[in-house]
C-alpha distance (Angstrom), angle and dihedral (degrees) to the residues before:
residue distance angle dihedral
X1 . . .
X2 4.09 . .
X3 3.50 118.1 .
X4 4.09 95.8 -93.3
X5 3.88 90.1 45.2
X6 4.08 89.9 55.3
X7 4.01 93.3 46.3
X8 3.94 91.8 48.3
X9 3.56 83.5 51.2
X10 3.46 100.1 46.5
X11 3.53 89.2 50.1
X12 3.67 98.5 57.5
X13 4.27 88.2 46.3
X14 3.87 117.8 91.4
X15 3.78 118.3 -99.9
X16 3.99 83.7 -30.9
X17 4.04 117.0 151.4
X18 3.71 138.0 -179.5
X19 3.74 110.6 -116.3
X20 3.82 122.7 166.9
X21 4.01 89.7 -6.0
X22 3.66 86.1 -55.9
X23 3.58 140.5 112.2
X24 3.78 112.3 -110.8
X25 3.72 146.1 -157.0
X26 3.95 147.0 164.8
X27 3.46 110.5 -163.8
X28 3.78 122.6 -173.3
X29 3.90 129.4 -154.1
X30 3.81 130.7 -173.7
X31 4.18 93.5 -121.6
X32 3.59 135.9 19.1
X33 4.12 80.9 -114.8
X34 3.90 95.7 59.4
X35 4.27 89.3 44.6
X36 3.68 89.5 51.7
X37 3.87 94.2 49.3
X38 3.40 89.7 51.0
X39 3.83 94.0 53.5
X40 3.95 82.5 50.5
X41 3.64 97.6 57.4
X42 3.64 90.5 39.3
X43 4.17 92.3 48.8
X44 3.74 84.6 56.1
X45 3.41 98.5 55.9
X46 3.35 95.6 46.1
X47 3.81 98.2 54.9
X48 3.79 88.5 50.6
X49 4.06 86.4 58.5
X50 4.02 90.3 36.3
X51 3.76 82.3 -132.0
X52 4.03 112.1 113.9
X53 3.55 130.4 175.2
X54 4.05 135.4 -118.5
X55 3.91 95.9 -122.2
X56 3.85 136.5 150.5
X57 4.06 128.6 -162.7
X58 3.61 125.1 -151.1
X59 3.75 111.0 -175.8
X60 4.30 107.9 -61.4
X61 4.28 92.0 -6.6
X62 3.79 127.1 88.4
X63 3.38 122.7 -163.5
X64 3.76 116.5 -161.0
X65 4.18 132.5 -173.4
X66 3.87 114.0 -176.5
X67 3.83 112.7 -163.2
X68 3.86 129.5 140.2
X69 3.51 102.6 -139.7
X70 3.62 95.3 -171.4
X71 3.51 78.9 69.6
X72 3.51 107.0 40.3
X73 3.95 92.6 -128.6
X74 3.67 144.9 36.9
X75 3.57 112.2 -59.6
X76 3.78 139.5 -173.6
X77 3.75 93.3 -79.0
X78 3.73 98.8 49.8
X79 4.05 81.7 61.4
X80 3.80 87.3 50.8
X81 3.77 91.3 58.5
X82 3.73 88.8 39.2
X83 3.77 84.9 61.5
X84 3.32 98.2 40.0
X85 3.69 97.5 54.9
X86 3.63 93.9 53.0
X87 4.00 91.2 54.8
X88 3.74 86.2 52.9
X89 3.94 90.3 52.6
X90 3.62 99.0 40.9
């Protein structure tokens, strides 16, 4: 993605940011339970499109980086996930 491609995109993402060249998001859950069943569905997703994100979970909050490093930036597919997450949260 150019550099206008990536901030359309970002624009039409939920709450989504670039931060350190990468795509960025807090999400926030009412229990440790509901975080980690959203990390779940989102893991299986992921391994479906081989593309998985850099993420960490501290009891209800999600943090999530998309970047393809083979690519050295964020790509299509990072904007996928991006997507996909927010369906899954919505």
């Amino acid at each position: 993605m150019n550099d206008s491609e990536l901030k359309e995109a970002i624009g039409q993402l939920k709450g989504w940011e670039l931060v350190d060249s990468k795509l960025h998001k807090r999400f926030s859950f009412s229990s440790f339970s509901e975080a980690f069943g959203f990390m779940t569905r989102v893991a299986l997703e992921a391994e479906k499109m081989n593309h998985h994100p850099d993420w960490t979970n501290n009891y209800n909050r999600v943090l999530v980086d998309l970047f393809t490093h083979d690519a050295g930036r964020v790509t299509e597919l990072d904007v996928q996930l991006a997507r996909h997450m927010d369906q899954i949260n919505s």
